[in-house]
N, CA, C, O and CB atoms as a CASP TS submission, in Angstrom:
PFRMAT TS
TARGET T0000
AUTHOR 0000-0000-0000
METHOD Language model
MODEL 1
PARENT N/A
ATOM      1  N   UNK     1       3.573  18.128 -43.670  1.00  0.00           N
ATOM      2  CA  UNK     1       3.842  19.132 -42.667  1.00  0.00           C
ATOM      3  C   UNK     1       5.223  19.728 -42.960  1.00  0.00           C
ATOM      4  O   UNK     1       6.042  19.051 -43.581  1.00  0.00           O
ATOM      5  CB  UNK     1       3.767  18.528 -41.224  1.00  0.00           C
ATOM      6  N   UNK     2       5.502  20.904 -42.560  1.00  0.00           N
ATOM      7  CA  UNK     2       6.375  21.943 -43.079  1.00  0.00           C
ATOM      8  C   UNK     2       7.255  21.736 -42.006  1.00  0.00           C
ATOM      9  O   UNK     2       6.995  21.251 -40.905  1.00  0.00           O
ATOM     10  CB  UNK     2       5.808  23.456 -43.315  1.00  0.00           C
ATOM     11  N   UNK     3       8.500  22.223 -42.511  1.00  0.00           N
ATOM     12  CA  UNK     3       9.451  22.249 -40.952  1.00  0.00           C
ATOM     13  C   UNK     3       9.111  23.192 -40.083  1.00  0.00           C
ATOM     14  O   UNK     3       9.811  23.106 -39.073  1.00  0.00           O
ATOM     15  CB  UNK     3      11.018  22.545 -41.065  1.00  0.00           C
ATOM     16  N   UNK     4       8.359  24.032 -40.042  1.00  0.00           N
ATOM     17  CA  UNK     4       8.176  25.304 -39.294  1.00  0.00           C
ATOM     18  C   UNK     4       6.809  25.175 -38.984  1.00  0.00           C
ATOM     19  O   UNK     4       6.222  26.161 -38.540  1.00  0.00           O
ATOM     20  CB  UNK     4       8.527  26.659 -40.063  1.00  0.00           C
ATOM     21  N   UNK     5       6.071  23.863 -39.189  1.00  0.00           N
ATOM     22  CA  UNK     5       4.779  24.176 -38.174  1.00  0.00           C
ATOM     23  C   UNK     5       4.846  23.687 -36.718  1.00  0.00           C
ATOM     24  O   UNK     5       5.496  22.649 -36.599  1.00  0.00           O
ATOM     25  CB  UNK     5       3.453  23.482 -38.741  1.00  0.00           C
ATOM     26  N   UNK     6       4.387  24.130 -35.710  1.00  0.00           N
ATOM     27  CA  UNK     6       4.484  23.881 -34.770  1.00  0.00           C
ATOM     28  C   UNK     6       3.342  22.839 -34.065  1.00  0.00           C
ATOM     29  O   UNK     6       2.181  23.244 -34.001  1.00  0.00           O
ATOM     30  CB  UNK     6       4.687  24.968 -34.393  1.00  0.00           C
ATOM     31  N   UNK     7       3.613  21.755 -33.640  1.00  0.00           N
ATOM     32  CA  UNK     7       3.340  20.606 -33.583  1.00  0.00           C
ATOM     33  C   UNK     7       2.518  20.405 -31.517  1.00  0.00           C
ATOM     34  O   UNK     7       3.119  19.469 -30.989  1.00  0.00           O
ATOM     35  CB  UNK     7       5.005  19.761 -34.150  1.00  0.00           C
ATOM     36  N   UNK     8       1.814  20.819 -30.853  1.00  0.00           N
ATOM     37  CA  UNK     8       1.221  20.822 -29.854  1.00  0.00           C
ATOM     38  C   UNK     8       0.678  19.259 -29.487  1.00  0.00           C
ATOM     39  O   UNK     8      -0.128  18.608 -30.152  1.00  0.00           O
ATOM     40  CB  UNK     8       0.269  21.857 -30.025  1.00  0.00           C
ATOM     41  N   UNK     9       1.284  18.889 -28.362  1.00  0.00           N
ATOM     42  CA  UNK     9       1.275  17.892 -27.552  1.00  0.00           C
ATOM     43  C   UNK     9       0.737  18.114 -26.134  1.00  0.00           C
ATOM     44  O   UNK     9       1.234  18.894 -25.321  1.00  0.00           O
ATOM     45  CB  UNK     9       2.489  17.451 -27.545  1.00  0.00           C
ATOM     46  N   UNK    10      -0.325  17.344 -25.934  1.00  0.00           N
ATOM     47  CA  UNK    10      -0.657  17.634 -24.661  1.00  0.00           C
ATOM     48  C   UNK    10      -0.299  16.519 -23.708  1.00  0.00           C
ATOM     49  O   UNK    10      -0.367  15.297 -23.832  1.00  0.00           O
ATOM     50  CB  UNK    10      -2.027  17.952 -24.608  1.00  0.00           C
ATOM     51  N   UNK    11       0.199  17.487 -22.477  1.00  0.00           N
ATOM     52  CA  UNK    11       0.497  17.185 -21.837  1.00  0.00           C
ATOM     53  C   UNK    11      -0.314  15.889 -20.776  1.00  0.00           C
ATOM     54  O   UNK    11      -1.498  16.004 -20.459  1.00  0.00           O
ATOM     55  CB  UNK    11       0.808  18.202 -21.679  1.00  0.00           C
ATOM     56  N   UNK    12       0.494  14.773 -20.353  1.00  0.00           N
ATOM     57  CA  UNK    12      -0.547  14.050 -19.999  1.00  0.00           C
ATOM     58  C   UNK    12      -1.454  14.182 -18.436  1.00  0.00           C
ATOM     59  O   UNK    12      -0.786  14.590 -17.486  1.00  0.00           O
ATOM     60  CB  UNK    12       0.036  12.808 -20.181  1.00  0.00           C
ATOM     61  N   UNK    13      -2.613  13.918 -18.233  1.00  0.00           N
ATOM     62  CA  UNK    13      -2.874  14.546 -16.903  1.00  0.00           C
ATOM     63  C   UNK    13      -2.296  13.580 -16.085  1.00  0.00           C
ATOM     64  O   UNK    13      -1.962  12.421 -16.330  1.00  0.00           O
ATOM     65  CB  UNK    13      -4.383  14.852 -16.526  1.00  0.00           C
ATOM     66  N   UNK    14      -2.212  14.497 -14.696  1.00  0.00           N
ATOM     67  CA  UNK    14      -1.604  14.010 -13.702  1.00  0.00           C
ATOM     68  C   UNK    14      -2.474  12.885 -13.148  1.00  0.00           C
ATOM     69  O   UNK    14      -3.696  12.780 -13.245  1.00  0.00           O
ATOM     70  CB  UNK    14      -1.283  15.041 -12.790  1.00  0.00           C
ATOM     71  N   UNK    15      -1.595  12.052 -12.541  1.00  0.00           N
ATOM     72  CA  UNK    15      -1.756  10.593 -11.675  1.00  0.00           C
ATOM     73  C   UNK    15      -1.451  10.369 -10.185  1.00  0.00           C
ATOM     74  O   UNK    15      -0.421  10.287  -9.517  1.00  0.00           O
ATOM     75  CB  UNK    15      -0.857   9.592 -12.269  1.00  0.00           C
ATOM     76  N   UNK    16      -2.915  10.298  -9.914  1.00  0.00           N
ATOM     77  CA  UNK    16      -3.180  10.488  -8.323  1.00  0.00           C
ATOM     78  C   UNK    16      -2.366   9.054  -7.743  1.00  0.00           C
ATOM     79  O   UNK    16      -2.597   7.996  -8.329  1.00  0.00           O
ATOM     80  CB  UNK    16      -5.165  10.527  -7.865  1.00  0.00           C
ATOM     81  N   UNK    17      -1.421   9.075  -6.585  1.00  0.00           N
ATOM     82  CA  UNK    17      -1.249   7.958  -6.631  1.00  0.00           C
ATOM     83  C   UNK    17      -1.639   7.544  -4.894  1.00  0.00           C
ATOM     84  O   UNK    17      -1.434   6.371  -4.582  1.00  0.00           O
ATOM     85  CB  UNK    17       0.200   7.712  -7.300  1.00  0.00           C
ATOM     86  N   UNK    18      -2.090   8.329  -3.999  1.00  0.00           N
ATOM     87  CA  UNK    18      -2.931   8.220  -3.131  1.00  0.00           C
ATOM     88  C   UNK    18      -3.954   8.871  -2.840  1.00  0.00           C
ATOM     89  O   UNK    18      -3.699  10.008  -2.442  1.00  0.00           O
ATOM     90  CB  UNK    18      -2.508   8.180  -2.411  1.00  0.00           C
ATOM     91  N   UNK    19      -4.966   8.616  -2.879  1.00  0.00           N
ATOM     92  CA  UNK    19      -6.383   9.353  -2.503  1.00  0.00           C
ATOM     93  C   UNK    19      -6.076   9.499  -1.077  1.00  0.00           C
ATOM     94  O   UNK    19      -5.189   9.049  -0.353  1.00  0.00           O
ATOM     95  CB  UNK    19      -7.934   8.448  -2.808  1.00  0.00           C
ATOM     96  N   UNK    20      -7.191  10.350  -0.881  1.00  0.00           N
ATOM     97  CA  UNK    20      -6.992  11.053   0.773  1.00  0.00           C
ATOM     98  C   UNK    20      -7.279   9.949   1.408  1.00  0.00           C
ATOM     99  O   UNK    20      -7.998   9.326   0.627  1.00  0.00           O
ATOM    100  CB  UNK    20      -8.048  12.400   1.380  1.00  0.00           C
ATOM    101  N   UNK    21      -7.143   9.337   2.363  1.00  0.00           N
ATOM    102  CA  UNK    21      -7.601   8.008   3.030  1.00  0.00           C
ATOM    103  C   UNK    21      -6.883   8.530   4.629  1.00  0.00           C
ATOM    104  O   UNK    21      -6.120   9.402   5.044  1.00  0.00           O
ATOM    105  CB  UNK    21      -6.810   6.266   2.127  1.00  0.00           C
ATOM    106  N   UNK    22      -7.568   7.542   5.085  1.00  0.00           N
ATOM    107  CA  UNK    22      -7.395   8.175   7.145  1.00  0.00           C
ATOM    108  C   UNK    22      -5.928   7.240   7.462  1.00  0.00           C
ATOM    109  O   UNK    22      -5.500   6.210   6.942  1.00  0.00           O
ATOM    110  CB  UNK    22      -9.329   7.313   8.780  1.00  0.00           C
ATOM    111  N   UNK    23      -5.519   7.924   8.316  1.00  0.00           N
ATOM    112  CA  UNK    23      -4.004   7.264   8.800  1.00  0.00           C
ATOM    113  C   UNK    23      -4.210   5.793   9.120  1.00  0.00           C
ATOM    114  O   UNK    23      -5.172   5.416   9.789  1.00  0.00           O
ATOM    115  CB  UNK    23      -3.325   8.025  10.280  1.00  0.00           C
ATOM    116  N   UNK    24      -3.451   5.112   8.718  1.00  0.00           N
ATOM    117  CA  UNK    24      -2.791   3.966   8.965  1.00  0.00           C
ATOM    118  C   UNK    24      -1.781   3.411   9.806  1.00  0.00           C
ATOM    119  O   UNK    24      -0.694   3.717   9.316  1.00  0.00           O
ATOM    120  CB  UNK    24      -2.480   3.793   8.190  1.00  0.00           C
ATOM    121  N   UNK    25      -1.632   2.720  10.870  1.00  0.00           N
ATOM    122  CA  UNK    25      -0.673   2.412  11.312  1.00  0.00           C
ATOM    123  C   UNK    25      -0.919   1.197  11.817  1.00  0.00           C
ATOM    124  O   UNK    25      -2.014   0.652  11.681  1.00  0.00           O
ATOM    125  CB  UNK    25      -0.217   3.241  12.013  1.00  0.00           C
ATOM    126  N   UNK    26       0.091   0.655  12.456  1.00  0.00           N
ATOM    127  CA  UNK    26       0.512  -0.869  12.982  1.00  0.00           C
ATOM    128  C   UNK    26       1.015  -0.862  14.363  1.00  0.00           C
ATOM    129  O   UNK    26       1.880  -0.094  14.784  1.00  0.00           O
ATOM    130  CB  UNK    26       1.708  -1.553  12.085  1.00  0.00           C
ATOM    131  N   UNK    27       0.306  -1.930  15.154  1.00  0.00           N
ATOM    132  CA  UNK    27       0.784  -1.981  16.746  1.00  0.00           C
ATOM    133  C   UNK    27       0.989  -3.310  16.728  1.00  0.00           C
ATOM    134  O   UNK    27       0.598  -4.025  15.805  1.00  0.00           O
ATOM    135  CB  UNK    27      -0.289  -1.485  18.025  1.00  0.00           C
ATOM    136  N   UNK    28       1.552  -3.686  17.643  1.00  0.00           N
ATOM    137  CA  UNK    28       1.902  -5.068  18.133  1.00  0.00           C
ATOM    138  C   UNK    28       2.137  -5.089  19.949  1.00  0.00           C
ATOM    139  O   UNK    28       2.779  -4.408  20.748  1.00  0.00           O
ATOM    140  CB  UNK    28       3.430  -5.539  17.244  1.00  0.00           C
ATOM    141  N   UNK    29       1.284  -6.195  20.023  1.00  0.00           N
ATOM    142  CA  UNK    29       1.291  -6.465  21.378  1.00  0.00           C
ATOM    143  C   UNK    29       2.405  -7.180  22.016  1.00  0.00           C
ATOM    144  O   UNK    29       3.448  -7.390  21.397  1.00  0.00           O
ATOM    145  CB  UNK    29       0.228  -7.108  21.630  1.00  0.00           C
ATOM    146  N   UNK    30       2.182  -7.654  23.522  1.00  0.00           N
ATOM    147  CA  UNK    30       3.247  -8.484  23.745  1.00  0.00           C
ATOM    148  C   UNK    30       3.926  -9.990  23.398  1.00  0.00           C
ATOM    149  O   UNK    30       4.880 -10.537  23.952  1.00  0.00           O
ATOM    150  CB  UNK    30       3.120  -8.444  24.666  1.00  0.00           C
ATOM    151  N   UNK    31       3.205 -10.394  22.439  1.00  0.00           N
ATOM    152  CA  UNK    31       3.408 -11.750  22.217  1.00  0.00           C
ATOM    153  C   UNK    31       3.777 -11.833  20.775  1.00  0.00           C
ATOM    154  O   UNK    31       4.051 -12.859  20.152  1.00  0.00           O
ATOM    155  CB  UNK    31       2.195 -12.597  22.590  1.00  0.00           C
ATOM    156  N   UNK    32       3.740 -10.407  20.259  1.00  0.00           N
ATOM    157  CA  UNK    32       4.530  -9.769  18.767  1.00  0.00           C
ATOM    158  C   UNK    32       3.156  -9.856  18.140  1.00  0.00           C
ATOM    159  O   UNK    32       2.914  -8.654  18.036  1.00  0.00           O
ATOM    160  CB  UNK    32       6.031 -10.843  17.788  1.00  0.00           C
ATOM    161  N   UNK    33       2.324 -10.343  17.758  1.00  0.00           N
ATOM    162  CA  UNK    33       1.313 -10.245  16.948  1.00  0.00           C
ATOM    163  C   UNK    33       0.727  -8.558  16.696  1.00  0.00           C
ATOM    164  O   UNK    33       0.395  -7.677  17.490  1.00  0.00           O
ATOM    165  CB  UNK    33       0.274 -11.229  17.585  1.00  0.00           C
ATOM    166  N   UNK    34       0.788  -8.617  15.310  1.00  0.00           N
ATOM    167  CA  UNK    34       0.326  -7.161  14.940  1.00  0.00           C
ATOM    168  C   UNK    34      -0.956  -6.830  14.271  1.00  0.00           C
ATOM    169  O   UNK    34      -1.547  -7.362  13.331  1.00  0.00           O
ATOM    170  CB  UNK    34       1.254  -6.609  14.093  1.00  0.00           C
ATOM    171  N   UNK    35      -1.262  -5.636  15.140  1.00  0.00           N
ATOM    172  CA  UNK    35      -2.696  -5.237  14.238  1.00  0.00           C
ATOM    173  C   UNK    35      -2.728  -3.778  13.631  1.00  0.00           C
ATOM    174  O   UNK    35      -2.676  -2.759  14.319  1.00  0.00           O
ATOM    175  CB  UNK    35      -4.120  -5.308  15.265  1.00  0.00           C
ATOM    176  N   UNK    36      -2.815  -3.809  12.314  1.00  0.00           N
ATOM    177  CA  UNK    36      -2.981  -2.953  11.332  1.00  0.00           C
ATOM    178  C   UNK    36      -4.610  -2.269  11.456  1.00  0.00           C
ATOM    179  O   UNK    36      -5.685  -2.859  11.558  1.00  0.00           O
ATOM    180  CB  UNK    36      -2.648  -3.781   9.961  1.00  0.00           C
ATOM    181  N   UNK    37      -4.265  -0.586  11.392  1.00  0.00           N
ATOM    182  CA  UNK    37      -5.635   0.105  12.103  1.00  0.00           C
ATOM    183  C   UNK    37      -5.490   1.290  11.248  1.00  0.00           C
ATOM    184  O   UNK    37      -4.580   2.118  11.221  1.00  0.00           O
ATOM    185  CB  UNK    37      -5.655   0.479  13.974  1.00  0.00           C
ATOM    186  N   UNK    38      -6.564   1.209  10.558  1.00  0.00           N
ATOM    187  CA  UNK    38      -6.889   2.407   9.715  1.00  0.00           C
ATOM    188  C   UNK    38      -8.210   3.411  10.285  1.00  0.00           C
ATOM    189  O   UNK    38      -9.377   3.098  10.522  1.00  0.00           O
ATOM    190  CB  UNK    38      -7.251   1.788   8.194  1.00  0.00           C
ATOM    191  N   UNK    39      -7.539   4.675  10.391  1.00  0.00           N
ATOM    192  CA  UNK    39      -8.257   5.606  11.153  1.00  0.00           C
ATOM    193  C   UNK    39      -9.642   5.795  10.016  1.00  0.00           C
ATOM    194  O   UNK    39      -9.612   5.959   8.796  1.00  0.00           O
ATOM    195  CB  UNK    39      -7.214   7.125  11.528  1.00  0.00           C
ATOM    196  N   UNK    40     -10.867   5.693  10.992  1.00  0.00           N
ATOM    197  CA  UNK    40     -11.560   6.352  10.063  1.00  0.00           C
ATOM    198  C   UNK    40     -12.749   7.320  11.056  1.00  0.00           C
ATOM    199  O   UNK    40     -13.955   7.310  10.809  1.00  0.00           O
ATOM    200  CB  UNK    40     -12.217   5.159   8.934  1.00  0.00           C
ATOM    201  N   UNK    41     -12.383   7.787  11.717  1.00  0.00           N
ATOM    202  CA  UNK    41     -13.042   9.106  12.699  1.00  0.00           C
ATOM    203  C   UNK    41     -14.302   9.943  11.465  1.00  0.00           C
ATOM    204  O   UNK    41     -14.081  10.425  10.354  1.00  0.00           O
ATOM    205  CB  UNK    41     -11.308  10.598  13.276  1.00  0.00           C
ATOM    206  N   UNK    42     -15.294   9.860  12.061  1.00  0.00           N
ATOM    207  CA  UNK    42     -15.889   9.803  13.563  1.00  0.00           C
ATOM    208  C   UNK    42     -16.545   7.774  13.570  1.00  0.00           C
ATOM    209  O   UNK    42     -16.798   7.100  14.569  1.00  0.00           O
ATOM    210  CB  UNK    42     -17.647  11.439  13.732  1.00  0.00           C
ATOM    211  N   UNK    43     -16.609   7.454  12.469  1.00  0.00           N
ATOM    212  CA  UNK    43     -16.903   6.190  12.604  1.00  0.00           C
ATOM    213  C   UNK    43     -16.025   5.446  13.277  1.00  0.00           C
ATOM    214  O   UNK    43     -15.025   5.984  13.752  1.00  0.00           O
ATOM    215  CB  UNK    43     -17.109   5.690  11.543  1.00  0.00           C
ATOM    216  N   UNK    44     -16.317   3.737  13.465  1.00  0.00           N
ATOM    217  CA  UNK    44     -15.191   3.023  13.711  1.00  0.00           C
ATOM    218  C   UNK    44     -14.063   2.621  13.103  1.00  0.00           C
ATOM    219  O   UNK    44     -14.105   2.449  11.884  1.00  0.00           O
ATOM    220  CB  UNK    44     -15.471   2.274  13.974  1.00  0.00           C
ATOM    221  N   UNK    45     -12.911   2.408  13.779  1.00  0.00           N
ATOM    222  CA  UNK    45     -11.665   2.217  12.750  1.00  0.00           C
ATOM    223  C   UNK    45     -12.014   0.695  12.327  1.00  0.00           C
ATOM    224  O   UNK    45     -12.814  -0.013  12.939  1.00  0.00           O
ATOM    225  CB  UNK    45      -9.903   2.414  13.537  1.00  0.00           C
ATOM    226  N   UNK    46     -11.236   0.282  11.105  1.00  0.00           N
ATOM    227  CA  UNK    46     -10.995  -0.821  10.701  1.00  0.00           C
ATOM    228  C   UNK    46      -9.276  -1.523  11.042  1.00  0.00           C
ATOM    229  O   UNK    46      -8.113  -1.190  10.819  1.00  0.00           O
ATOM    230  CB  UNK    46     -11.402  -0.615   9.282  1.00  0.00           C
ATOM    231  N   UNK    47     -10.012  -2.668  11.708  1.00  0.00           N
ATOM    232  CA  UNK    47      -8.416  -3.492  12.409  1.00  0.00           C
ATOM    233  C   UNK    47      -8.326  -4.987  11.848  1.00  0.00           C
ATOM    234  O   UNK    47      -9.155  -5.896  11.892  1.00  0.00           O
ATOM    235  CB  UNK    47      -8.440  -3.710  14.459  1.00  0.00           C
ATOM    236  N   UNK    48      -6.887  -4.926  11.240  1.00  0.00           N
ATOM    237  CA  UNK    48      -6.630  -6.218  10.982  1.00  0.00           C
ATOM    238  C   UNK    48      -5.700  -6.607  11.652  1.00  0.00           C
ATOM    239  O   UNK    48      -4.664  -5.943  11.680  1.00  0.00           O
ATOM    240  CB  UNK    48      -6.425  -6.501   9.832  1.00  0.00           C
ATOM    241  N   UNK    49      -5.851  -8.033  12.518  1.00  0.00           N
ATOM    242  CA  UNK    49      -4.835  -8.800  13.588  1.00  0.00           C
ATOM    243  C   UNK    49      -4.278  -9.498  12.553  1.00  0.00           C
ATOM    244  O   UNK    49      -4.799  -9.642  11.447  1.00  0.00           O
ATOM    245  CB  UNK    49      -5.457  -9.818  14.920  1.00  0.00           C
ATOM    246  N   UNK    50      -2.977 -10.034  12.987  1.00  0.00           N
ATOM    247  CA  UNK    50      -2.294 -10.924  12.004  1.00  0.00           C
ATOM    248  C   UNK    50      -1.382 -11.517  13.084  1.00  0.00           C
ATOM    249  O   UNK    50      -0.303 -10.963  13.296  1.00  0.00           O
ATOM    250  CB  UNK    50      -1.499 -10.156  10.625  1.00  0.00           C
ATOM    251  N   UNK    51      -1.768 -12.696  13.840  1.00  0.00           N
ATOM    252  CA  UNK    51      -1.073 -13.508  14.567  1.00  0.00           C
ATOM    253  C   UNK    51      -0.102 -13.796  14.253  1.00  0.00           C
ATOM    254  O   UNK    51      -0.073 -14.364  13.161  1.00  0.00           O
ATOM    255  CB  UNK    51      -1.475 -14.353  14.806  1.00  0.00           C
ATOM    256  N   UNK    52       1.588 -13.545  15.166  1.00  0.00           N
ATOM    257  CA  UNK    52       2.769 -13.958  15.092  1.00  0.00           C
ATOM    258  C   UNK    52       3.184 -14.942  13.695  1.00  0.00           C
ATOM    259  O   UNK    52       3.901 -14.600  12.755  1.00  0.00           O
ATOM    260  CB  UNK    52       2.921 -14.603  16.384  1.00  0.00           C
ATOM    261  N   UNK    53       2.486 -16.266  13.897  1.00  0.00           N
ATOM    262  CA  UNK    53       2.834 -17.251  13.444  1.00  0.00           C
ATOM    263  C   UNK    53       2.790 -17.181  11.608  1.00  0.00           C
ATOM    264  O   UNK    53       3.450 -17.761  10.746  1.00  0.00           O
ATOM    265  CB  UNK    53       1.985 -18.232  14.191  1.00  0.00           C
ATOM    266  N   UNK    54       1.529 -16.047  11.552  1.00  0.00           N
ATOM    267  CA  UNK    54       1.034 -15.835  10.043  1.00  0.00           C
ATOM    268  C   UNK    54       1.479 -14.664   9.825  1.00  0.00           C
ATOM    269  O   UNK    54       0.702 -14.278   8.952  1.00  0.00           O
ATOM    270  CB  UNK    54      -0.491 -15.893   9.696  1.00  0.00           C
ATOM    271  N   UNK    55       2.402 -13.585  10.068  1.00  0.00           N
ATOM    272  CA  UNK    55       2.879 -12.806   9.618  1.00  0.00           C
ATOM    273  C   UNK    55       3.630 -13.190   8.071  1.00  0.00           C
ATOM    274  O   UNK    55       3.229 -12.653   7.038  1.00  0.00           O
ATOM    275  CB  UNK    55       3.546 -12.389  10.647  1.00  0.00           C
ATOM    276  N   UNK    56       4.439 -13.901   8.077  1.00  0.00           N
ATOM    277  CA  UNK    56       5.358 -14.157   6.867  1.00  0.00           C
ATOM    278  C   UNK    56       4.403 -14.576   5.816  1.00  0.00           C
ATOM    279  O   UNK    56       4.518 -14.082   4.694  1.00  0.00           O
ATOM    280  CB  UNK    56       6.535 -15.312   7.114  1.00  0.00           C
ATOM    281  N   UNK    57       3.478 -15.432   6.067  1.00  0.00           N
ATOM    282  CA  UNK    57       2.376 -15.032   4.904  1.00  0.00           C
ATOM    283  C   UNK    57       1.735 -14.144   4.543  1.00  0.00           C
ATOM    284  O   UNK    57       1.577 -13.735   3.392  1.00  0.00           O
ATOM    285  CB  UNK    57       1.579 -15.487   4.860  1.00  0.00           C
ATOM    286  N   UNK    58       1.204 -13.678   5.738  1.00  0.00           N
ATOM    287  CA  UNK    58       0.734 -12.398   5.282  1.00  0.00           C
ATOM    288  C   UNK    58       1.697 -11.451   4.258  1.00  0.00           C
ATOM    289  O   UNK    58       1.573 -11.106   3.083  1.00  0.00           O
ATOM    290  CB  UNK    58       0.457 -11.647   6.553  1.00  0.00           C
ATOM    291  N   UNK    59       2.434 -11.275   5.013  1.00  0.00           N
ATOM    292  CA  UNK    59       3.354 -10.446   4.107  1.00  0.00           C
ATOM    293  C   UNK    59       3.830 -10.969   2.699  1.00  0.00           C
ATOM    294  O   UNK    59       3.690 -10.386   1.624  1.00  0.00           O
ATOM    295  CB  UNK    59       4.576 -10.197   4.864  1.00  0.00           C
ATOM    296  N   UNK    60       4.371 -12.086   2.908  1.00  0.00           N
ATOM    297  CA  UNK    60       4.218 -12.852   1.519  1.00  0.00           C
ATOM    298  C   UNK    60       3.118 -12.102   0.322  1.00  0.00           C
ATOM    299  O   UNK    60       3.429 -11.387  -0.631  1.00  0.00           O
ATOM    300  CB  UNK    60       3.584 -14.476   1.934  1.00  0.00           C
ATOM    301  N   UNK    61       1.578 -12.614   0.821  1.00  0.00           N
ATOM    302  CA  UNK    61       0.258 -12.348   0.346  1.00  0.00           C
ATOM    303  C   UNK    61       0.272 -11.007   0.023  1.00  0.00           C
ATOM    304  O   UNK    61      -0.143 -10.756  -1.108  1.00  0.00           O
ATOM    305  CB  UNK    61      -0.821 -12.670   1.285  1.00  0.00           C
ATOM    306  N   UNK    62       0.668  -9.984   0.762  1.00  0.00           N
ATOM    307  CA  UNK    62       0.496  -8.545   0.608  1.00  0.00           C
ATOM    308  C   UNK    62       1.567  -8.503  -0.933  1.00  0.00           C
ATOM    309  O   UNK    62       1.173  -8.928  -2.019  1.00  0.00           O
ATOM    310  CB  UNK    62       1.109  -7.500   2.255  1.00  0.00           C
ATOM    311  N   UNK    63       2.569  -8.063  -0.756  1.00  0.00           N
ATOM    312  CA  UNK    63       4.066  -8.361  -2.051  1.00  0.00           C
ATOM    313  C   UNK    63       3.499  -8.885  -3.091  1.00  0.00           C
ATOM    314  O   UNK    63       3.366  -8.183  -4.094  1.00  0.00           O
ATOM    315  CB  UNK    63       5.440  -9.582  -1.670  1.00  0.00           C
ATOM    316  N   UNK    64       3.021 -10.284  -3.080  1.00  0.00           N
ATOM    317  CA  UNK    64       2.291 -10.518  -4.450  1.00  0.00           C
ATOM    318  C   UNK    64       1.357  -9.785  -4.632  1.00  0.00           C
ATOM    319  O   UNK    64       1.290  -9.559  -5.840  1.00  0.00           O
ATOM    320  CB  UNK    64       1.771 -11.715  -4.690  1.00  0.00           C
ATOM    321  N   UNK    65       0.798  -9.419  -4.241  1.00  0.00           N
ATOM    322  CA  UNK    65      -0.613  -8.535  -5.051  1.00  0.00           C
ATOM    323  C   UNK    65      -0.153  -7.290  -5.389  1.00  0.00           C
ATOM    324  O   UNK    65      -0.808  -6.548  -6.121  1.00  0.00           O
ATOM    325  CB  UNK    65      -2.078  -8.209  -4.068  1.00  0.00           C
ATOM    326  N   UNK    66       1.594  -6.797  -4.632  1.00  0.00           N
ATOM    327  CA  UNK    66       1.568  -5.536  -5.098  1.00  0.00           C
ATOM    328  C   UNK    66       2.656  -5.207  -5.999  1.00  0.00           C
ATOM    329  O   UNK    66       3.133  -4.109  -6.288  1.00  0.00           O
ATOM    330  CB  UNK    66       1.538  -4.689  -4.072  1.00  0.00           C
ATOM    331  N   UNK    67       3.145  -7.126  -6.632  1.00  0.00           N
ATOM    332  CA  UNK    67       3.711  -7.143  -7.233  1.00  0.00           C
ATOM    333  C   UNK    67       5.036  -6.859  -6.998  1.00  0.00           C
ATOM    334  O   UNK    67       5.717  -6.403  -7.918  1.00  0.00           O
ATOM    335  CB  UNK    67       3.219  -6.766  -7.807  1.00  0.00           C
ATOM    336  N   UNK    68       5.566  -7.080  -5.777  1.00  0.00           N
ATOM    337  CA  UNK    68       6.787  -6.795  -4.959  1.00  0.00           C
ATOM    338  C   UNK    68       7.586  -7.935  -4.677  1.00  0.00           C
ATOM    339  O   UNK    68       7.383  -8.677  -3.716  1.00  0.00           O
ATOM    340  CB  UNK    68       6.458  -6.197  -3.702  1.00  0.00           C
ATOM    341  N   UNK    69       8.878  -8.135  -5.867  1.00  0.00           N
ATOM    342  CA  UNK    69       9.481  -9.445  -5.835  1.00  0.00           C
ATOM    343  C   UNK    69      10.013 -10.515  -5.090  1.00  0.00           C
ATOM    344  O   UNK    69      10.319  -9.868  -4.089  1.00  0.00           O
ATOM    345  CB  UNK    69      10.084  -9.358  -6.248  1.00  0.00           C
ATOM    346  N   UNK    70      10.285 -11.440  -4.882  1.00  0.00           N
ATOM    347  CA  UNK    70      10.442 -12.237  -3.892  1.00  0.00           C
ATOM    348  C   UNK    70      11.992 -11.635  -3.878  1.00  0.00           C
ATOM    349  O   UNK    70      12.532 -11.078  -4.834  1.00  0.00           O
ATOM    350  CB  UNK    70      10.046 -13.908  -4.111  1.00  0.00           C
ATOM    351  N   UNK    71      12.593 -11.883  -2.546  1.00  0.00           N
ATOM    352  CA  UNK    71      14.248 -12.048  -2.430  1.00  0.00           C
ATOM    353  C   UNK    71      14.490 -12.624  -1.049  1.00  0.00           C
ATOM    354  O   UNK    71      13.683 -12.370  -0.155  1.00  0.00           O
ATOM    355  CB  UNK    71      15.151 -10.515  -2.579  1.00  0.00           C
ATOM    356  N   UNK    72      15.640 -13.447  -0.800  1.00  0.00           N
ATOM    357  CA  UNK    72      16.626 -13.895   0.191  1.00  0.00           C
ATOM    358  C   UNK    72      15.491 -14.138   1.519  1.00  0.00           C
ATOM    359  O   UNK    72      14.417 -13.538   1.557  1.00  0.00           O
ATOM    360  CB  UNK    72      18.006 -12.600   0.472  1.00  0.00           C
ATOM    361  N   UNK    73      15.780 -14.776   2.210  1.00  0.00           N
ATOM    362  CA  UNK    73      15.231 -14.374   3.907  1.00  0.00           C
ATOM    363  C   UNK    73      14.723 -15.729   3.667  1.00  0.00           C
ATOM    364  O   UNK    73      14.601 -16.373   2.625  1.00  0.00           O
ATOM    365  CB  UNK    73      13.909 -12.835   4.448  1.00  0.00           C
ATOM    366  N   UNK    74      14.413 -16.049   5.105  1.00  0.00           N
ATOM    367  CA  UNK    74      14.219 -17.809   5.463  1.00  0.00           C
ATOM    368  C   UNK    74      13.152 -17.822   5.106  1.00  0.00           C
ATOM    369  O   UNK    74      12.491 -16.811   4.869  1.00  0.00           O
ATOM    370  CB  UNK    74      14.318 -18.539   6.952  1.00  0.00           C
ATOM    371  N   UNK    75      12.646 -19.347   4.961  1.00  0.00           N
ATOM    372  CA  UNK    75      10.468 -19.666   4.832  1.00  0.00           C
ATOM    373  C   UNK    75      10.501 -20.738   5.743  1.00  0.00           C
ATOM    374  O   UNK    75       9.461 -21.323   6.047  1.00  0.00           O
ATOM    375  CB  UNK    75       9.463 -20.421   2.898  1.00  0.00           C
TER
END
């Protein structure tokens, strides 16, 4: 190849990094326990409870799978 040919690279395609998905959010009642509720209208939503006591695992559990490192804070 010559110094003067021109060399075409394509560009790489773009990377979806959320699909459309229905709102998400988190409530907690009075005794702190939280439930995670993903909108999915006109059907029923999907709810996950996560009792007070199992939060820190949970969360734990969530971090590892998303590969989100451990640091500092009590167990």
């Amino acid at each position: 190849m010559s110094s003067t040919e021109l060399v075409l690279v394509a560009a790489p395609a773009p990377k979806i990094l959320c699909a459309q998905q229905g709102e998400i959010r988190i409530e907690f009642d009075d005794d702190g326990n939280a439930s995670i509720i993903q909108r999915n209208w006109p059907d029923e939503d999907a709810v996950i409870r996560i009792s007070r006591e199992n939060t820190q695992t949970f969360l734990d559990g969530v971090c590892d799978a998303f590969g989100v490192p451990t640091f500092g804070g009590s167990r």
